[in-house]
C-alpha positions in Angstrom: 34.7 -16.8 241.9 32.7 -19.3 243.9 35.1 -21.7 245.4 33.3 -25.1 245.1 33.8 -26.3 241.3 30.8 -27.6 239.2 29.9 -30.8 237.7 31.7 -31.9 234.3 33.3 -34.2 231.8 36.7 -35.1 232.3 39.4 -32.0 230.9 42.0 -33.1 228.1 45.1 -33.1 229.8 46.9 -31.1 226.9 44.0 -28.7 227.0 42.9 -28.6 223.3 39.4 -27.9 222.5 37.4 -29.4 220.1 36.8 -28.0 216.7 33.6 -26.2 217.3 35.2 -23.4 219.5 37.0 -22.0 216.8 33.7 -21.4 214.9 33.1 -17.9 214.7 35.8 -16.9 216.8 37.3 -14.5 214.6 34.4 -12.0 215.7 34.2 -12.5 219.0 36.4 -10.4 221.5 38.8 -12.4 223.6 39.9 -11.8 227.4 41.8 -12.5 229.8 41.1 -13.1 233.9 44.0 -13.5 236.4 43.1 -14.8 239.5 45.3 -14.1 242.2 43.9 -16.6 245.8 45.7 -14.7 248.3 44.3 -12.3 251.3 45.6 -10.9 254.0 42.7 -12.6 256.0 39.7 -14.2 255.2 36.3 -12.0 254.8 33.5 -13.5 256.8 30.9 -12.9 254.1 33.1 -14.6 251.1 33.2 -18.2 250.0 35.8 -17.1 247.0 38.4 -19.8 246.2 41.3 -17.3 248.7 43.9 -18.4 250.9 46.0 -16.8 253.5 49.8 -16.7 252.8 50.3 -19.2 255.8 48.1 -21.7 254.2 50.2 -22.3 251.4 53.9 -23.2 250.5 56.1 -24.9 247.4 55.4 -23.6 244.3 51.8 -22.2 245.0 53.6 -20.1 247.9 52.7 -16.3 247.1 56.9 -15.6 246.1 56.2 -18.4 243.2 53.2 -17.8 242.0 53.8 -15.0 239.1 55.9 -17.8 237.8 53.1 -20.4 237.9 50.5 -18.4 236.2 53.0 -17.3 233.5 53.5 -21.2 232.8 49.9 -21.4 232.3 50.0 -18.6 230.1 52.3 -20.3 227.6 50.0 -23.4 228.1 46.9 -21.5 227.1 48.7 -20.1 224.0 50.0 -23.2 223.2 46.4 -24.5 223.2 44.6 -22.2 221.2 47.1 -22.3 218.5 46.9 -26.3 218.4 43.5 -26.2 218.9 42.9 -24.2 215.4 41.8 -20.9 217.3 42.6 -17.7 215.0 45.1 -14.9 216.4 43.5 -12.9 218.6 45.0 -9.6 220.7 43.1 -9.6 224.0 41.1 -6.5 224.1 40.0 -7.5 228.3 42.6 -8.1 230.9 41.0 -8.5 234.6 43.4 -9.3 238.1 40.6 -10.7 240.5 40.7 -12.5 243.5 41.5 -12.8 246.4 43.8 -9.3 246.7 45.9 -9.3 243.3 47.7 -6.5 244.9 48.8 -8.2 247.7 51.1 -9.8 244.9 54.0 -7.0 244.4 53.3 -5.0 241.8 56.4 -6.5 239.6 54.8 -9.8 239.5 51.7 -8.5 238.0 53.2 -6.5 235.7 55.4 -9.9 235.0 51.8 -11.5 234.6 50.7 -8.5 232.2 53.8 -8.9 230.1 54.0 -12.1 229.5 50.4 -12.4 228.4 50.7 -9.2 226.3 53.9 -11.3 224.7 51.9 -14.2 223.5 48.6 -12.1 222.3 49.3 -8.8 222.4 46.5 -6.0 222.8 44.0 -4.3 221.1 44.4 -0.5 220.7 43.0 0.8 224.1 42.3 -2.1 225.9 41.4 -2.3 229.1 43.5 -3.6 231.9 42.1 -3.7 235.1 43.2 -4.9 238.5 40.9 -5.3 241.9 42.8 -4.1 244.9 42.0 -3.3 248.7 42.7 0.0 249.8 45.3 -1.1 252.1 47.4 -3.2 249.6 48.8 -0.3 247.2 51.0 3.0 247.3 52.0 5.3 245.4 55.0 3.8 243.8 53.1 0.4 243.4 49.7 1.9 241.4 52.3 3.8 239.4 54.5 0.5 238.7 51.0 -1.2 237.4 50.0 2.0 235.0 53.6 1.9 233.7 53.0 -2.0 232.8 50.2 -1.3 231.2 47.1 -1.4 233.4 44.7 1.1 232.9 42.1 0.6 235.6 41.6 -0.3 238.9 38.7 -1.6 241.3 39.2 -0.8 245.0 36.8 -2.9 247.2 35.4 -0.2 249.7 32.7 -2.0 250.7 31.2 1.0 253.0 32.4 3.9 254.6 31.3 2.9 258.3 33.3 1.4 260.5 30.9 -1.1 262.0 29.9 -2.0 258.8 33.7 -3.1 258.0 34.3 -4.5 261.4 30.8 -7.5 260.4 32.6 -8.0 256.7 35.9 -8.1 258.5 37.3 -5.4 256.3 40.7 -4.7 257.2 41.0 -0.7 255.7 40.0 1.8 257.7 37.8 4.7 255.7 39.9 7.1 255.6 42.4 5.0 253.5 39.5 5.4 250.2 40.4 8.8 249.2 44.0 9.0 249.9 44.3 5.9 247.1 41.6 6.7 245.1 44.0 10.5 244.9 46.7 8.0 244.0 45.8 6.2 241.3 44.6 9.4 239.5 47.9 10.4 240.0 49.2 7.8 238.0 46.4 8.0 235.3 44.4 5.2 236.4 40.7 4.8 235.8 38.9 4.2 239.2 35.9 1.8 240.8 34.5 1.7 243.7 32.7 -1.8 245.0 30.1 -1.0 247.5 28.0 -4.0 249.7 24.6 -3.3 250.9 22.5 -4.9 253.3 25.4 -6.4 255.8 23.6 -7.2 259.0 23.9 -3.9 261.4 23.9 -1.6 258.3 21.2 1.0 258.6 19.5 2.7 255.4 21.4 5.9 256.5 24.6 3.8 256.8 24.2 2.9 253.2 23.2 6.4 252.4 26.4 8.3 254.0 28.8 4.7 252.7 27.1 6.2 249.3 27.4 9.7 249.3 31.0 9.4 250.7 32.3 7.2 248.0 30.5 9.5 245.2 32.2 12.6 246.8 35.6 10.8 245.2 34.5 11.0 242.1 35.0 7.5 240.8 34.4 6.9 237.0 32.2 3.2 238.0 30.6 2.4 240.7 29.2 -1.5 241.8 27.0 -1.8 244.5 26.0 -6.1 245.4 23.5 -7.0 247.7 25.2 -9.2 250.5 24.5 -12.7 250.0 25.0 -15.1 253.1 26.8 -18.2 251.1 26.7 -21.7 253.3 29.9 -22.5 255.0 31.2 -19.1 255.5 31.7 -17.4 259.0 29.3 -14.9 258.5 26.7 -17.9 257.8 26.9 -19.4 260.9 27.2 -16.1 263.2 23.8 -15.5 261.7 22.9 -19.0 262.6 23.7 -18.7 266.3 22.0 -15.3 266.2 24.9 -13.4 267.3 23.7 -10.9 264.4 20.4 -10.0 262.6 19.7 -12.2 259.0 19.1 -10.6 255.7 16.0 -8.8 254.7 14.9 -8.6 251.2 12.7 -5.2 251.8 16.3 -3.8 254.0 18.0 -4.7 250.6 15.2 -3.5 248.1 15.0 -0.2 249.4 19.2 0.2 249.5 19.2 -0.7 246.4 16.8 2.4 245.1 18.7 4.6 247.0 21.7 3.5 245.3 20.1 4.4 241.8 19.0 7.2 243.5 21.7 8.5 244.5 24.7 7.3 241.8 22.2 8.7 239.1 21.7 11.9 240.4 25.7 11.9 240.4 26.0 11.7 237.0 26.8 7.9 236.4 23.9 5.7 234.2 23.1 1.9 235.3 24.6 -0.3 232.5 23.9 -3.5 234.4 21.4 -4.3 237.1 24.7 -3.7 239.6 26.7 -1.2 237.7 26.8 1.9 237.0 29.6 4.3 234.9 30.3 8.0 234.4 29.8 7.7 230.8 29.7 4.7 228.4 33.0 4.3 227.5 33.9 4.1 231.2 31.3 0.6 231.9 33.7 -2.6 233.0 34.4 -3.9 229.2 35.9 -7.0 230.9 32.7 -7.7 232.7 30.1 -7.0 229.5 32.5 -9.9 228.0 31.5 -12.3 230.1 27.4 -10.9 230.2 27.7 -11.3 226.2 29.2 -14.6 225.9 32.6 -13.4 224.4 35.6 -15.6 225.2 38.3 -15.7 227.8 41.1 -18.1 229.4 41.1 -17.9 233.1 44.5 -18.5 234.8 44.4 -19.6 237.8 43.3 -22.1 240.8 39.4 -22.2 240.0 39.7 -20.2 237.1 37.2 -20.8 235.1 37.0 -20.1 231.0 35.1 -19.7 228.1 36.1 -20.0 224.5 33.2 -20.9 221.6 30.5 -22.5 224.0 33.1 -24.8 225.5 33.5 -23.8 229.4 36.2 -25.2 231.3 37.5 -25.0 235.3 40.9 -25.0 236.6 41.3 -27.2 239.5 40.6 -25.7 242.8 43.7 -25.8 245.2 46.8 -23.6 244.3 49.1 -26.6 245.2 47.1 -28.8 242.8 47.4 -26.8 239.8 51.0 -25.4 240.2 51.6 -29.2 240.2 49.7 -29.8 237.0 51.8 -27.5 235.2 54.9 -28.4 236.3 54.1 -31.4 235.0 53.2 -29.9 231.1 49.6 -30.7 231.6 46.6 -28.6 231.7 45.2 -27.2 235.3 42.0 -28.0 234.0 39.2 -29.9 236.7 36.6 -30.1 234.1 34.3 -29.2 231.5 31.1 -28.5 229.5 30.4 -28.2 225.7 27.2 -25.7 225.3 24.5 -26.9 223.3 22.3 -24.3 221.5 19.6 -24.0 224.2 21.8 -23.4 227.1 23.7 -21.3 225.3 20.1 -19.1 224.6 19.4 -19.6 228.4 22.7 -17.9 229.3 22.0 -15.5 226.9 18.4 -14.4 227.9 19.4 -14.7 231.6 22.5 -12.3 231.3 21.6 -10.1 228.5 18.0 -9.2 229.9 20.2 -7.4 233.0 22.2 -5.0 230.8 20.6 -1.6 230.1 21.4 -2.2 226.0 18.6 -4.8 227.3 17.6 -8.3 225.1 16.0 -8.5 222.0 12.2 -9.6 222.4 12.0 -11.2 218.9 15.2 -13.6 219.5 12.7 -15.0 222.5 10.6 -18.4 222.3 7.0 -18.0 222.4 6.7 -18.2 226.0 8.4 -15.8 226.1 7.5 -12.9 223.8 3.9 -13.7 225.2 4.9 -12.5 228.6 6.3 -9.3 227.8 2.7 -8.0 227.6 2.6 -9.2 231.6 5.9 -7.7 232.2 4.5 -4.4 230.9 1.3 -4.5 232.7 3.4 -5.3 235.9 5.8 -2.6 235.4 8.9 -4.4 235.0 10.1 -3.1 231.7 10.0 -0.4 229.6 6.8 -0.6 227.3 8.1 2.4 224.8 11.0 0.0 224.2 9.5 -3.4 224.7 7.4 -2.4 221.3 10.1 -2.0 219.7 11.3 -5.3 220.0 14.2 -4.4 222.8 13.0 -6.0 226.5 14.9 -3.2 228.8 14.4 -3.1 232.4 12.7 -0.6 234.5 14.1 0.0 237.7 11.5 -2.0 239.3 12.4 -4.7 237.3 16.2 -4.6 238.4 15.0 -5.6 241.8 13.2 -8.2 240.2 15.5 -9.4 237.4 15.2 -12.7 238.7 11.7 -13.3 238.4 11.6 -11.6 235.2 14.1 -13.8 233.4 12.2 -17.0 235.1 9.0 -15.5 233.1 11.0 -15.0 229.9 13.3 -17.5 229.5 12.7 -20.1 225.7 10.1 -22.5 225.8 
């Protein structure tokens, strides 16, 4: 979650949406995200909307916080209801952050419950939580399966030291296993999030980072390309030269190791960054958002999506614990969708999932440069005739360019 905050209209302050949301809403899927600002310290690399526990105090203080988003649970509720939305049980519930786990584990499951109290869940939902490998035990992992969570996404980033020491990583290593051990033991699905191409990182780095976090077994695996965001620390040490920049070639190649190496494990791409042991075991949360379902985002710099209406909360914790303690909705801003954005988003986001995008539902330009995308090798032509625009893996390092060639007229 980026931490600077778009453009928009104003936000209602009582948060209701206008009638068009509720259109079609009945067969849509609806989630939940949870973000949770607090780290321990501040990665180098990240520009997430994250503060440290000294930074903050009052009611956006780490100790108060379960009760803040809890308030803006209710208000949520409230607001669908009023603003004509149908029942819904969430069938996605997703902790980000930040380090949700450097909340205790009560105060999630607090979070969890009261959320599961206003909507309830589908049958086998999935709840998952992000979490560093130093910010959970035993007891804690076992306190969040009880609760209800069903998954959880350690950030291992690599499994070389230097590698952790540039992304100022705080776990060492040999932490990975020990938790990934414990939160089977609790019956807990398990990711790993791997980075490529941090400055220092050889290609046989990322090779033993790889093979070492496949040797755990997870059931998902995501593996992002580093990107060097403006204003962070790692930014400017790579403008004073104090290490190397990023190379696109360094991160094309790690990223065909990747596939490589994941595939031959026995977990299939699903999205150009993801991959999962089998089907059932892809991030449902995270095809939500790639397929346009809806969700309410709690939290500072949340951001939602119910019916083409998108909405962000506003960005400082002490700011929106304030709005809610006042009754009024944490809301910065927001967009109403028309119909051609809404097909943008969708070419631009479905075009990277392996179920891949559906050629006829493109505009002309678009359906006449499949026969380019072909010739160049970017998609599969067995599937592109019939009708389904799936990318090969030469066109996962160039999804980019290929949704710039295909997007409507």
């Amino acid at each position: 979650m980026p931490s600077v905050l778009p453009l928009g209209d104003p936000a209602p302050s009582d948060g209701l949406l206008p009638a068009q949301a509720a259109d079609g809403a009945a067969g849509r899927g609806f989630g939940l995200y949870v973000h949770i600002p607090f780290c321990a310290v501040r990665c180098g690399y990240c520009d997430f909307n994250t503060y440290t526990a000294t930074e903050l105090g009052g009611g956006a203080s780490q100790d108060a916080y379960a009760s803040t988003a809890i308030a803006e649970v209710g208000f949520a509720a409230n607001a669908l209801k009023a603003s004509g939305l149908p029942d819904r049980r969430m069938s996605t519930v997703f902790f980000g952050g930040g380090t949700p786990t450097l909340l205790p584990a009560e105060d999630l499951a607090r979070i969890l419950t009261a959320a599961i109290g206003e909507w309830g869940l589908e049958p086998g939902a999935e709840v998952t939580t992000e979490a560093n490998p130093d910010s959970v035990t035993p007891e804690s992992l076992q306190l969040l399966a009880d609760a209800g969570f069903t998954r959880v996404s350690f950030g291992m980033q690599s499994a070389v030291p230097h590698v952790l020491k540039v992304l100022d990583r705080t776990h060492t290593p040999s932490r990975v296993p020990q938790v990934v051990q414990w939160a089977r033991d609790a019956g807990l699905a398990v990711s790993l999030d791997l980075i490529y191409g941090t400055p220092g990182e050889s290609l046989e780095d990322w090779r033993y980072s790889l093979e070492t976090a496949l040797s755990y077994g997870p059931d998902h695996i995501s593996a992002y390309a580093l990107i060097v965001e403006d204003g962070t620390k790692l930014a400017a040490q790579i403008r004073r030269g104090e290490v190397p920049g990023i190379d696109d070639d360094d991160h094309a190649d790690k990223y065909e190791l990747a596939d490589e190496l994941i595939s031959a494990a026995g977990l299939g791409w699903y999205e150009v960054s993801n991959w999962s042991r089998t089907p059932e075991q892809a991030c449902r949360h995270n095809l939500a958002y790639w397929r346009g379902d809806d969700w309410w985002g709690i939290g500072p710099g949340a951001h939602s999506h119910v019916g083409g209406v998108r909405w962000w909360n506003v960005k400082h914790p002490t700011a929106y614990a304030g709005r809610l303690a006042g009754g009024a909705s944490p809301a910065a801003g927001r967009e109403t969708l028309d119909a051609e954005t809404r097909n943008v988003e969708r070419v631009m986001l479905e075009a990277r999932l392996s179920s891949g995008l559906d050629v006829d539902g493109l505009g002309a330009s678009g359906r006449h440069a499949v026969a380019g995308l072909i010739a160049d090798g970017l998609v599969d032509p067995a599937m592109a005739f019939k009708g389904r625009l799936i990318l090969t893996l030469k066109g996962r390092l160039l999804a980019d360019a290929v949704v710039r060639r295909i997007l409507p007229d």
